[in-house]
N, CA, C and O atoms as a Maestro MAE file, in Angstrom:
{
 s_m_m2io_version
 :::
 2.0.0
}

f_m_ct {
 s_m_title
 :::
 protein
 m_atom[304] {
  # First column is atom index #
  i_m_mmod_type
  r_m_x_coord
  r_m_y_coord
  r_m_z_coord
  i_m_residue_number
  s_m_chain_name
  s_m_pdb_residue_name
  s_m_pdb_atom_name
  i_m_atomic_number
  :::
  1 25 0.836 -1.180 0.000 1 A "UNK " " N  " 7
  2 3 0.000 0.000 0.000 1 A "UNK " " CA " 6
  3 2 0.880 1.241 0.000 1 A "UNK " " C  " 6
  4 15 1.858 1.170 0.744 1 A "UNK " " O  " 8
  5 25 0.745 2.186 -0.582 2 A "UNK " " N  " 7
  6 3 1.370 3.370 -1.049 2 A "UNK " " CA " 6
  7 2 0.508 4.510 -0.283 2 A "UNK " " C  " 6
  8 15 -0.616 4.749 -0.723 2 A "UNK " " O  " 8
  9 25 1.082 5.365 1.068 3 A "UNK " " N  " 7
  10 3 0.132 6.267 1.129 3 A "UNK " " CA " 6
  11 2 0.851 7.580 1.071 3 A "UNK " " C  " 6
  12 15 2.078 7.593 1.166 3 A "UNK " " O  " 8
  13 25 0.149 8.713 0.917 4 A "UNK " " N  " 7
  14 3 0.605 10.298 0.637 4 A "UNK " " CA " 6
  15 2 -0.293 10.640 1.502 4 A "UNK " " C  " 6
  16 15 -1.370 10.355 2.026 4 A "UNK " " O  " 8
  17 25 0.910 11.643 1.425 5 A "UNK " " N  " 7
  18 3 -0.011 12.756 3.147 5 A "UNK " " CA " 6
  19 2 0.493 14.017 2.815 5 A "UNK " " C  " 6
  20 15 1.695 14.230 2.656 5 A "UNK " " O  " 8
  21 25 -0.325 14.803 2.712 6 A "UNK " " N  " 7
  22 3 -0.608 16.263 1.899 6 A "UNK " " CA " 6
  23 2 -1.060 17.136 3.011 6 A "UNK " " C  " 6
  24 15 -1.806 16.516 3.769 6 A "UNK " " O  " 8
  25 25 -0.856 18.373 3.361 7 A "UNK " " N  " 7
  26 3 -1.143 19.628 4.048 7 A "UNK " " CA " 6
  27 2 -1.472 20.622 2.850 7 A "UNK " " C  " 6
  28 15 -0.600 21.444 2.567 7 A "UNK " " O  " 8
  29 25 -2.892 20.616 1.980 8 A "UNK " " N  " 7
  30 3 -3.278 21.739 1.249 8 A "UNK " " CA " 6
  31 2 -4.575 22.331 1.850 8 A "UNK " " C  " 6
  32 15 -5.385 21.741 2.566 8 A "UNK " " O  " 8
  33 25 -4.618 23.703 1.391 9 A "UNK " " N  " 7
  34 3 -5.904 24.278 1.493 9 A "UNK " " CA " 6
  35 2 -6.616 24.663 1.245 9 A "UNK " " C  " 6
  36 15 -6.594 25.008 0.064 9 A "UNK " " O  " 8
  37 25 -7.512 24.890 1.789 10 A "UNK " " N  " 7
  38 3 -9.329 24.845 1.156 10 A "UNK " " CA " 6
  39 2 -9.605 26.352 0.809 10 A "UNK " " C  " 6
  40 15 -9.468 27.377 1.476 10 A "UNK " " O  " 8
  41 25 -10.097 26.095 -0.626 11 A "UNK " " N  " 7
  42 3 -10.518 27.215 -1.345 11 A "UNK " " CA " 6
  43 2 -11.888 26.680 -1.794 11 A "UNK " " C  " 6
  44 15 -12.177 25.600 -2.310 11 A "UNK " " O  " 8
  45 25 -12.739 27.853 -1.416 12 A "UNK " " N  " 7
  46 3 -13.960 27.861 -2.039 12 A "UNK " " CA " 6
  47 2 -14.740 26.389 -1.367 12 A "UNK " " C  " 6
  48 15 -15.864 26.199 -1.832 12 A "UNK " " O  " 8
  49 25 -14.294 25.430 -0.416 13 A "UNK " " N  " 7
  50 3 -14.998 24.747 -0.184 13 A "UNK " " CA " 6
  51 2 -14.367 23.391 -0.702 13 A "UNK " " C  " 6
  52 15 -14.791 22.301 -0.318 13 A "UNK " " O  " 8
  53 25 -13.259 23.543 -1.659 14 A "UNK " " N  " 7
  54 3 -12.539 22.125 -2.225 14 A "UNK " " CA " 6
  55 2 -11.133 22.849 -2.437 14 A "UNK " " C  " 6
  56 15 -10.754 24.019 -2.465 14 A "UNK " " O  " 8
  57 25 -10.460 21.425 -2.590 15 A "UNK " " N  " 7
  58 3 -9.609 21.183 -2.467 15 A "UNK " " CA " 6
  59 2 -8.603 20.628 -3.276 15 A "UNK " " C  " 6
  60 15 -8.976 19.456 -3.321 15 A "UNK " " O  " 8
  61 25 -7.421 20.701 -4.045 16 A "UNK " " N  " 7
  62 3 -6.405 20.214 -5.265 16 A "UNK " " CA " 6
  63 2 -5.225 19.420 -4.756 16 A "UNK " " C  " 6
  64 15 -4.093 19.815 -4.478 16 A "UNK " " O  " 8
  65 25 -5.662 18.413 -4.707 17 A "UNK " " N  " 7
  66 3 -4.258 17.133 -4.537 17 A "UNK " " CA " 6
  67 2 -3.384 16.785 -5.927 17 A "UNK " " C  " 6
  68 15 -3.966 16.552 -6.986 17 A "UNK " " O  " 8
  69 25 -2.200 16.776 -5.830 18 A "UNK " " N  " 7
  70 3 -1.452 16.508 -6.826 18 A "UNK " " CA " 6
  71 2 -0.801 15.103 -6.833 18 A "UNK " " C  " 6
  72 15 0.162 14.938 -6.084 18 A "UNK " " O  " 8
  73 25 -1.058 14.479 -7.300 19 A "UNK " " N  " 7
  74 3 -0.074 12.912 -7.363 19 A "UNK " " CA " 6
  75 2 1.193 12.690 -7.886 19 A "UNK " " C  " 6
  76 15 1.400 13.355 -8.901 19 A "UNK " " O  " 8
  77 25 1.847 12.182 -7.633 20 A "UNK " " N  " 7
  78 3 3.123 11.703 -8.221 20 A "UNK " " CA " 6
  79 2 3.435 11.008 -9.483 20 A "UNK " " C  " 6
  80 15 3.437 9.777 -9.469 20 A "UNK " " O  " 8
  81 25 3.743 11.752 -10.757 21 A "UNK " " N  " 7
  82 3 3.817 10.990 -11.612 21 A "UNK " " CA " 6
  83 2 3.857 9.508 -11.690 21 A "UNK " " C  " 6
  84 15 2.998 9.091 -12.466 21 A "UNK " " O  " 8
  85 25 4.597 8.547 -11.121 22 A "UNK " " N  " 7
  86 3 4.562 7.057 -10.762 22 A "UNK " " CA " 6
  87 2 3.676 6.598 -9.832 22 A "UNK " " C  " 6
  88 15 3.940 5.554 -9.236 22 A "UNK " " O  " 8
  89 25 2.478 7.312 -9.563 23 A "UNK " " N  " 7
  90 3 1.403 7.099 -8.471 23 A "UNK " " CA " 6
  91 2 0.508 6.775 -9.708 23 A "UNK " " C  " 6
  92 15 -0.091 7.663 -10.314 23 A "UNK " " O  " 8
  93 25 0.439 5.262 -10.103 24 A "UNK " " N  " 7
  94 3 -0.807 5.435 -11.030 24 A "UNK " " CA " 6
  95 2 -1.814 3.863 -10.312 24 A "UNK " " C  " 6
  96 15 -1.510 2.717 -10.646 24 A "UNK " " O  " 8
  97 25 -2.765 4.121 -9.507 25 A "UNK " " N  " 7
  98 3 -3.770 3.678 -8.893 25 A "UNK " " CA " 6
  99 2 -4.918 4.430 -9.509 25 A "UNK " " C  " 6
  100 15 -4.877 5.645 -9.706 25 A "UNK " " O  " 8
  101 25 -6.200 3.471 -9.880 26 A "UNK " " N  " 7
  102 3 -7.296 4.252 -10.740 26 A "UNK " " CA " 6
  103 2 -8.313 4.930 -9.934 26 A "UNK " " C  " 6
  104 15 -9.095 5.790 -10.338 26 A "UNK " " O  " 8
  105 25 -8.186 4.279 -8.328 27 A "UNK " " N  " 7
  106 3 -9.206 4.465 -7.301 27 A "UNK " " CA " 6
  107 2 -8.294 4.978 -6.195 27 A "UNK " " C  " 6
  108 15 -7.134 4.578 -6.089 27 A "UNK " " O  " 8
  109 25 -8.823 5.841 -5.400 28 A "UNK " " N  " 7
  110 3 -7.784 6.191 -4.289 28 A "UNK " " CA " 6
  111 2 -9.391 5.996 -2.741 28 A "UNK " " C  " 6
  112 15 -10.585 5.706 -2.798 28 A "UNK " " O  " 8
  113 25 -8.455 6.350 -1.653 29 A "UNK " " N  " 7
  114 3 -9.547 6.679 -0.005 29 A "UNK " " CA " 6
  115 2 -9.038 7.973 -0.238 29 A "UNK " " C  " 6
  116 15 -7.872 8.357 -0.322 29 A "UNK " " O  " 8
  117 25 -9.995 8.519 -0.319 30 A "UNK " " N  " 7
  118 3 -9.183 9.953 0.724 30 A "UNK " " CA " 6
  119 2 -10.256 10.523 2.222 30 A "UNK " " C  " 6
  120 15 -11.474 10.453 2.389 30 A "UNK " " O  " 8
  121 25 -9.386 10.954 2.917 31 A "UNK " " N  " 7
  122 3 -10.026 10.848 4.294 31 A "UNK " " CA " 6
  123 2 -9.002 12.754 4.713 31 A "UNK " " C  " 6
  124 15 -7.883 13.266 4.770 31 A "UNK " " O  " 8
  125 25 -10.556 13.058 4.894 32 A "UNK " " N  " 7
  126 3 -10.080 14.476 5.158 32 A "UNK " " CA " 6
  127 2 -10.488 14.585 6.449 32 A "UNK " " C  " 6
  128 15 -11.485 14.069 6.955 32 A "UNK " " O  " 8
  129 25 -9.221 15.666 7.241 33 A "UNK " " N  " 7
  130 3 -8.788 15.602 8.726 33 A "UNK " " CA " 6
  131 2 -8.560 17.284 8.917 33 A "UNK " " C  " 6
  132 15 -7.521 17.829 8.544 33 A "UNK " " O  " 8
  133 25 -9.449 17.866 9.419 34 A "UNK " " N  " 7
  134 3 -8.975 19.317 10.021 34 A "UNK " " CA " 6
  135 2 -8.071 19.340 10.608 34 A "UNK " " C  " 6
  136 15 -7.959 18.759 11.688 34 A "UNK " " O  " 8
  137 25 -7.021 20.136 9.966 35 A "UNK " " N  " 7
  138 3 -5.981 20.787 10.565 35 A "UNK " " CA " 6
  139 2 -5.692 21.326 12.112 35 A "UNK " " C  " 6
  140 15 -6.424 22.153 12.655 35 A "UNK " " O  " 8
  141 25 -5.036 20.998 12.468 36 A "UNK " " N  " 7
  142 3 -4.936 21.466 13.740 36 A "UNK " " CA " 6
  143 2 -3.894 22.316 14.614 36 A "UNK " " C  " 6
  144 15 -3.602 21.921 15.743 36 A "UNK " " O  " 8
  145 25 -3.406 23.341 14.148 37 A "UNK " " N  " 7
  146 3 -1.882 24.229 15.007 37 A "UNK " " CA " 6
  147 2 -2.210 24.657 16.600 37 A "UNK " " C  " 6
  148 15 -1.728 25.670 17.107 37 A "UNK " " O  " 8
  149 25 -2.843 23.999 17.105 38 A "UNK " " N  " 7
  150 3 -2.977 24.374 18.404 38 A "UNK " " CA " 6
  151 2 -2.058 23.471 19.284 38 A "UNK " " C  " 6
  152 15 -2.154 23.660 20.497 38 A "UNK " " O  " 8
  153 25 -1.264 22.607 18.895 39 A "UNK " " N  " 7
  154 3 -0.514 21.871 19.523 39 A "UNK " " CA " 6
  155 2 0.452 22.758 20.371 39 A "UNK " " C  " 6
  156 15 1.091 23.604 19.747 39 A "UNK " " O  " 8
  157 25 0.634 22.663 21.732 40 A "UNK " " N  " 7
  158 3 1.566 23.565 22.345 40 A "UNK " " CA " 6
  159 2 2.055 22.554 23.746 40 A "UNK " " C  " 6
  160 15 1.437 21.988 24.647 40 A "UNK " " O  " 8
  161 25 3.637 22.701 23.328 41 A "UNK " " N  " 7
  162 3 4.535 21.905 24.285 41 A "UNK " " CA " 6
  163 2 3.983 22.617 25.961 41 A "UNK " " C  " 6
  164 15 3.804 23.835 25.966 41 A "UNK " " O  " 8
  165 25 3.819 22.097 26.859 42 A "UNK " " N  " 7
  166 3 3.563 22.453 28.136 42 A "UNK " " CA " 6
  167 2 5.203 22.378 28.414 42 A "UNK " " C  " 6
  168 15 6.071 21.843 27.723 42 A "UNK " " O  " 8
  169 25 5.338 23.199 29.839 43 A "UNK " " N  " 7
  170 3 6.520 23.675 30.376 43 A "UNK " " CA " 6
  171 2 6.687 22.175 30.707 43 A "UNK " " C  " 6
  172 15 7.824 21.800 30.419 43 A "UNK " " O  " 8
  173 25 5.898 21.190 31.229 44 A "UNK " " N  " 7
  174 3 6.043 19.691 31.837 44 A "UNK " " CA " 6
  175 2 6.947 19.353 30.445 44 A "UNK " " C  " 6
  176 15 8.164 19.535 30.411 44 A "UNK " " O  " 8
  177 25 6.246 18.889 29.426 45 A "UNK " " N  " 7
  178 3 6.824 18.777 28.261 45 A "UNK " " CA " 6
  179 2 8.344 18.430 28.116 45 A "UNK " " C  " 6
  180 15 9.170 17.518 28.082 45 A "UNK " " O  " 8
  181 25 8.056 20.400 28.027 46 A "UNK " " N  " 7
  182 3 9.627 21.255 27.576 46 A "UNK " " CA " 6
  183 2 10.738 20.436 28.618 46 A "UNK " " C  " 6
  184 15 11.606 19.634 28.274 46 A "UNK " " O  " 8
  185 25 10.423 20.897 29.947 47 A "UNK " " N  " 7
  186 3 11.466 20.252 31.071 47 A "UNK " " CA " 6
  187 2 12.174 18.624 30.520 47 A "UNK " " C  " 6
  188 15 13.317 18.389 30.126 47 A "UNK " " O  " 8
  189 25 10.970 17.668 30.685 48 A "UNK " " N  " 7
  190 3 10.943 16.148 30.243 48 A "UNK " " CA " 6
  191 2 11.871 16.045 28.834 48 A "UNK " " C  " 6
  192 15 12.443 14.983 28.590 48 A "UNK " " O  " 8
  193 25 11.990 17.153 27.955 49 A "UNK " " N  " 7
  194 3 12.263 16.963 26.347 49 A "UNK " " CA " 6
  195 2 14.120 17.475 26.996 49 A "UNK " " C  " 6
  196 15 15.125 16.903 26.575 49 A "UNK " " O  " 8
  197 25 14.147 18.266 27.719 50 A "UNK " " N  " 7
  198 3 15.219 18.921 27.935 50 A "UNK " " CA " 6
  199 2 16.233 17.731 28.844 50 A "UNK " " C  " 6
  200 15 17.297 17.211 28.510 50 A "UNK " " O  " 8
  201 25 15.609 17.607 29.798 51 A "UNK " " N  " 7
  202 3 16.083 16.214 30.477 51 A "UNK " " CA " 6
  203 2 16.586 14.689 29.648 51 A "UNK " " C  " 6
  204 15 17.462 13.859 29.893 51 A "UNK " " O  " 8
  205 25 15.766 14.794 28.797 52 A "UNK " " N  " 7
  206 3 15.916 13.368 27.800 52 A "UNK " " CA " 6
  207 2 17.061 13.974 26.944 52 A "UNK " " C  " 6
  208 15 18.062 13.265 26.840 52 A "UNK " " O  " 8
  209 25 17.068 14.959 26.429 53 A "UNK " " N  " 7
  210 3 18.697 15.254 25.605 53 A "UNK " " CA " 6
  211 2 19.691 15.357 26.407 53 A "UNK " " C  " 6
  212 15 20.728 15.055 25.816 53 A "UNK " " O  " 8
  213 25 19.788 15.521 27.020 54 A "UNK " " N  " 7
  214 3 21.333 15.955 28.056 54 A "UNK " " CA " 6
  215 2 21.734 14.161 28.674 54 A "UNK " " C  " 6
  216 15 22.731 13.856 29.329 54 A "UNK " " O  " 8
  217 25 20.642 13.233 28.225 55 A "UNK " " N  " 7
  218 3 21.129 11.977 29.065 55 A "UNK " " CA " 6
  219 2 22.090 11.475 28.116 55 A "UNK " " C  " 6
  220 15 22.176 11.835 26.942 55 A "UNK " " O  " 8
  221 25 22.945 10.455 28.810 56 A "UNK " " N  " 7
  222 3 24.050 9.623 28.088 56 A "UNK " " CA " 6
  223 2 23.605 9.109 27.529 56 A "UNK " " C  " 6
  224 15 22.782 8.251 27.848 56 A "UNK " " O  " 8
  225 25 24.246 9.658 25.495 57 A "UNK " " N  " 7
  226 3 23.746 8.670 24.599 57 A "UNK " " CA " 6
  227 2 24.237 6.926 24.460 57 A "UNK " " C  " 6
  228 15 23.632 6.210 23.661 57 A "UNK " " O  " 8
  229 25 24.973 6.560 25.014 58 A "UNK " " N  " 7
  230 3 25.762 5.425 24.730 58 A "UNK " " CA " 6
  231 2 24.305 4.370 25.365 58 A "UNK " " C  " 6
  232 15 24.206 3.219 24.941 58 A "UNK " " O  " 8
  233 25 23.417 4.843 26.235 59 A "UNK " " N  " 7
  234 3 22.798 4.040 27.296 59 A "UNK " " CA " 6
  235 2 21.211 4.147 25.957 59 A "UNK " " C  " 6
  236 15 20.186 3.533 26.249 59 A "UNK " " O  " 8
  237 25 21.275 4.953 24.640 60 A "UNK " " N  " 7
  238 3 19.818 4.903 24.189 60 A "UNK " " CA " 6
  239 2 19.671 3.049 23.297 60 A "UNK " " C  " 6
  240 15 20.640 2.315 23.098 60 A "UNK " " O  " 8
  241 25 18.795 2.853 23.074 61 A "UNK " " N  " 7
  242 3 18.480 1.803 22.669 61 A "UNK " " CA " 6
  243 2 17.216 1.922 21.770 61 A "UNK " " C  " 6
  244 15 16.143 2.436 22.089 61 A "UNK " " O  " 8
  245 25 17.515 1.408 20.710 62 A "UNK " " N  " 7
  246 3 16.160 1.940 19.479 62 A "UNK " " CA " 6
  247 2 14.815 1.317 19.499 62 A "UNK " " C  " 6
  248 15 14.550 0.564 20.435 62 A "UNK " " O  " 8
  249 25 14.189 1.478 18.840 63 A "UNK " " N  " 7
  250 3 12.759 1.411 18.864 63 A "UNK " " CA " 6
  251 2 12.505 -0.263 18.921 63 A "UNK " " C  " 6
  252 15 11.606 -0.579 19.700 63 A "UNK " " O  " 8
  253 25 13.097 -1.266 18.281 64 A "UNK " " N  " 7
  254 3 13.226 -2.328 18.232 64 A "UNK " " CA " 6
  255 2 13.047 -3.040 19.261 64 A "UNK " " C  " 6
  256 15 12.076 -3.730 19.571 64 A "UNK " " O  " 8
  257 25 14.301 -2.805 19.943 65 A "UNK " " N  " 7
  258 3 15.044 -3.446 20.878 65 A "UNK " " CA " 6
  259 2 14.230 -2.388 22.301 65 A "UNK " " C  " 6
  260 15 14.384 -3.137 23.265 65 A "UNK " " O  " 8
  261 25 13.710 -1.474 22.682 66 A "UNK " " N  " 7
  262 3 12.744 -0.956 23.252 66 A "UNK " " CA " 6
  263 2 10.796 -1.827 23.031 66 A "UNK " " C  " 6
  264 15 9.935 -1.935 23.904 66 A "UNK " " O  " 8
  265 25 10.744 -2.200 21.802 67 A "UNK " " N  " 7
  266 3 9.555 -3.060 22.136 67 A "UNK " " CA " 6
  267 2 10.164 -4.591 22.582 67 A "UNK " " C  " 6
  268 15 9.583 -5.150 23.512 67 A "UNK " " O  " 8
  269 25 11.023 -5.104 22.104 68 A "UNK " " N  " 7
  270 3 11.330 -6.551 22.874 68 A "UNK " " CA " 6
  271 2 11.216 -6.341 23.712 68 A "UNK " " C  " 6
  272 15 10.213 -6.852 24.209 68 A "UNK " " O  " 8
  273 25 12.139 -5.363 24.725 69 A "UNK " " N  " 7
  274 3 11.967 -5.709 26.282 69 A "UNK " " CA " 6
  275 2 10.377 -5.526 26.689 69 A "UNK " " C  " 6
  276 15 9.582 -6.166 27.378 69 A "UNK " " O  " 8
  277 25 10.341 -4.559 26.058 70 A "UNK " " N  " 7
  278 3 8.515 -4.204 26.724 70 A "UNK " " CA " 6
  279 2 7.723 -5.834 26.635 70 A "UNK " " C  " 6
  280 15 7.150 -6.230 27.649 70 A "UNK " " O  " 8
  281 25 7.739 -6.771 25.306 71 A "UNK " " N  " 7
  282 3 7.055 -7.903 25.454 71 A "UNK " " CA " 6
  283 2 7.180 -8.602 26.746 71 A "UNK " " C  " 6
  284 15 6.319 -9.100 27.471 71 A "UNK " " O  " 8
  285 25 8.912 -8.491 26.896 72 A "UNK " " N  " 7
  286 3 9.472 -9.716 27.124 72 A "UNK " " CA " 6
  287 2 8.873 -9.226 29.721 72 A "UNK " " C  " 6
  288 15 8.968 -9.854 30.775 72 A "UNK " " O  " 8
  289 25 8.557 -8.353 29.448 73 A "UNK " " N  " 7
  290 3 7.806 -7.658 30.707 73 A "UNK " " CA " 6
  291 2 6.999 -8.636 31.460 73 A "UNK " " C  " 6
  292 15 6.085 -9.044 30.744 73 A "UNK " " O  " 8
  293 25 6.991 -9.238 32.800 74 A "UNK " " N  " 7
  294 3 5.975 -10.064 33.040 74 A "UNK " " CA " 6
  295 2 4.635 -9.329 33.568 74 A "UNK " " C  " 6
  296 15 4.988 -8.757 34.599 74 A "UNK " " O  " 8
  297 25 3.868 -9.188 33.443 75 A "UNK " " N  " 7
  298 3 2.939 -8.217 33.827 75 A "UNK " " CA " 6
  299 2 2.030 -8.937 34.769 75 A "UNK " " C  " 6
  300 15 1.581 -9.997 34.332 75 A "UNK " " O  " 8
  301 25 1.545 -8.462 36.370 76 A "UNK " " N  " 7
  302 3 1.160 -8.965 37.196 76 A "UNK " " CA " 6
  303 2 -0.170 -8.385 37.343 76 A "UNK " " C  " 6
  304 15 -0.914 -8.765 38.247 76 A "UNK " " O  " 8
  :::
 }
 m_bond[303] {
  # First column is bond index #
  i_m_from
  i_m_to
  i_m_order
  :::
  1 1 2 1
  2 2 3 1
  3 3 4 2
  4 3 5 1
  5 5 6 1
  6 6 7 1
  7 7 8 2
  8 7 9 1
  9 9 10 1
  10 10 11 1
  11 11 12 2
  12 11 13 1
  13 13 14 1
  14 14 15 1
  15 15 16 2
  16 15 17 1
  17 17 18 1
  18 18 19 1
  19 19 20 2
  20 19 21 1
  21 21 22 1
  22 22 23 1
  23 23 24 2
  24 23 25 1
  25 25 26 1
  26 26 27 1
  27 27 28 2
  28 27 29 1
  29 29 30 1
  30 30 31 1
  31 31 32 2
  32 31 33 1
  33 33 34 1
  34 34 35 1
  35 35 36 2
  36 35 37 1
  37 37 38 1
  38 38 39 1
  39 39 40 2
  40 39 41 1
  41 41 42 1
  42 42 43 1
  43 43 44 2
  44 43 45 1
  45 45 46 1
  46 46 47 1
  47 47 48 2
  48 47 49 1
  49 49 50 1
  50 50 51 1
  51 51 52 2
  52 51 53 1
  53 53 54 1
  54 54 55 1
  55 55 56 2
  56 55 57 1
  57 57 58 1
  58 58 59 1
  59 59 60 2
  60 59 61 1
  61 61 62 1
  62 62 63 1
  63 63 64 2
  64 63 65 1
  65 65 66 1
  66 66 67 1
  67 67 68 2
  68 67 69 1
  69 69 70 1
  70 70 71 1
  71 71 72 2
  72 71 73 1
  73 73 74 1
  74 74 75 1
  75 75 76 2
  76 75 77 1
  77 77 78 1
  78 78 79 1
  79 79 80 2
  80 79 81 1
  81 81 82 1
  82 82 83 1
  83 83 84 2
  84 83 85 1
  85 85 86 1
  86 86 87 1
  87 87 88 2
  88 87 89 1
  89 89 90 1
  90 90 91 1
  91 91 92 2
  92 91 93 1
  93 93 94 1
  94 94 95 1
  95 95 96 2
  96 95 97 1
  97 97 98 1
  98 98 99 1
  99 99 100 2
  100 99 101 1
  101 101 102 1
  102 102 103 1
  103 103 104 2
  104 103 105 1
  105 105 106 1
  106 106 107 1
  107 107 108 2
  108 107 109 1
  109 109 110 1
  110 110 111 1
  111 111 112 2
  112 111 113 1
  113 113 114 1
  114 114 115 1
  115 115 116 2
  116 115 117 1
  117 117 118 1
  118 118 119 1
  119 119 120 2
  120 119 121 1
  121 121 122 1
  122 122 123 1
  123 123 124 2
  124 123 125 1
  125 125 126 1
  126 126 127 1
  127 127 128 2
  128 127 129 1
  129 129 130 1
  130 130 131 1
  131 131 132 2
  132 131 133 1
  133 133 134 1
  134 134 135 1
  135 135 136 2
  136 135 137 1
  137 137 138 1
  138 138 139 1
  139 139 140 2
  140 139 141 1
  141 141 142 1
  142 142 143 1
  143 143 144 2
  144 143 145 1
  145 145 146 1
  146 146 147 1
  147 147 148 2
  148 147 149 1
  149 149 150 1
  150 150 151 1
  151 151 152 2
  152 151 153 1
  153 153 154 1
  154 154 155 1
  155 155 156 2
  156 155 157 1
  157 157 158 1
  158 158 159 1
  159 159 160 2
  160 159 161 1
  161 161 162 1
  162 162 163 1
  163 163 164 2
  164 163 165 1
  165 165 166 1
  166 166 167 1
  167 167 168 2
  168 167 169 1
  169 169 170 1
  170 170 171 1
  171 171 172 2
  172 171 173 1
  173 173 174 1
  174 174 175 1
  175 175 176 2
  176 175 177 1
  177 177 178 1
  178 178 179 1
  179 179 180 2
  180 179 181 1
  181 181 182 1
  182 182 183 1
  183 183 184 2
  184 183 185 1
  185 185 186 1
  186 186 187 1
  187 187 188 2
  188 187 189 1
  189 189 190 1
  190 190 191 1
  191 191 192 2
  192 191 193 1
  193 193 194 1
  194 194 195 1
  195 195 196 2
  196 195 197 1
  197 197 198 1
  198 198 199 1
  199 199 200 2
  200 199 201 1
  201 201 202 1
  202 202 203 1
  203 203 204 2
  204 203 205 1
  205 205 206 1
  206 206 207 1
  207 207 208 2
  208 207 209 1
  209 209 210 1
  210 210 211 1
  211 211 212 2
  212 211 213 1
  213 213 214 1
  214 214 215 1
  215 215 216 2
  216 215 217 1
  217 217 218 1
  218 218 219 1
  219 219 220 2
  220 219 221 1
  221 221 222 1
  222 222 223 1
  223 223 224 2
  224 223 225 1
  225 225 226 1
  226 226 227 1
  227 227 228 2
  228 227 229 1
  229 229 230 1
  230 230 231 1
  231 231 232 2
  232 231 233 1
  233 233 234 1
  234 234 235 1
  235 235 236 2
  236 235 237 1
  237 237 238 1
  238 238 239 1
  239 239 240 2
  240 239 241 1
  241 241 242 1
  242 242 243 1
  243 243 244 2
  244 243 245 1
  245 245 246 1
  246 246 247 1
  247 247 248 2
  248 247 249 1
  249 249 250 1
  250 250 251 1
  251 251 252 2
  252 251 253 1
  253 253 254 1
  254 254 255 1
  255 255 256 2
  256 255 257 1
  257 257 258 1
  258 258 259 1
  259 259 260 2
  260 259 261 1
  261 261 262 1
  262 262 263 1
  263 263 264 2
  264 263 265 1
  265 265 266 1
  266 266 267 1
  267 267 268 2
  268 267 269 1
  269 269 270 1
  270 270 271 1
  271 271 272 2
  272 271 273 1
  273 273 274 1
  274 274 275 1
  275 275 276 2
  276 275 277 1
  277 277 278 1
  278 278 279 1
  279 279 280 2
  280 279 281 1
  281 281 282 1
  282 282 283 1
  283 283 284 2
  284 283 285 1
  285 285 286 1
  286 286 287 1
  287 287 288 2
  288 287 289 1
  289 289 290 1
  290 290 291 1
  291 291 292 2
  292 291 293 1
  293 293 294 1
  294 294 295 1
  295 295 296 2
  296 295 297 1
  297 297 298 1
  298 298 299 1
  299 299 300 2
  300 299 301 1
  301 301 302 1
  302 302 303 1
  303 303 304 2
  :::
 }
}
């Protein structure tokens, strides 16, 4: 499955998506989602984001190897 994700805007009530020349599918979904810029980091956030960069990188471990352990969790 091939998906595109577009940020255009609404004129007059519609809207102009452009495809990718090598995007040739005869039927598409499209699923329209109001925009939203109200997203705003809280000072909790900011602190937590600030704290997590300054830690020792040698100790990070990627997304992978962060869900194994999570499985491997005995949960009571």
């Amino acid at each position: 499955m091939e998906a595109i994700r577009q940020t255009v805007k609404v004129k007059n009530h519609q809207i102009k998506v452009s495809l990718p020349a090598d995007f040739n599918s005869e039927e598409v979904e499209v699923i329209i989602i109001a925009k939203n810029d109200d997203f705003v980091l809280t000072d909790e956030m900011k602190s937590i984001l600030d704290y997590r960069s300054n830690e020792d990188r040698s100790t990070f471990i990627d997304a992978e190897e962060s869900l194994k352990r999570l499985k491997a969790r005995k949960y009571v």
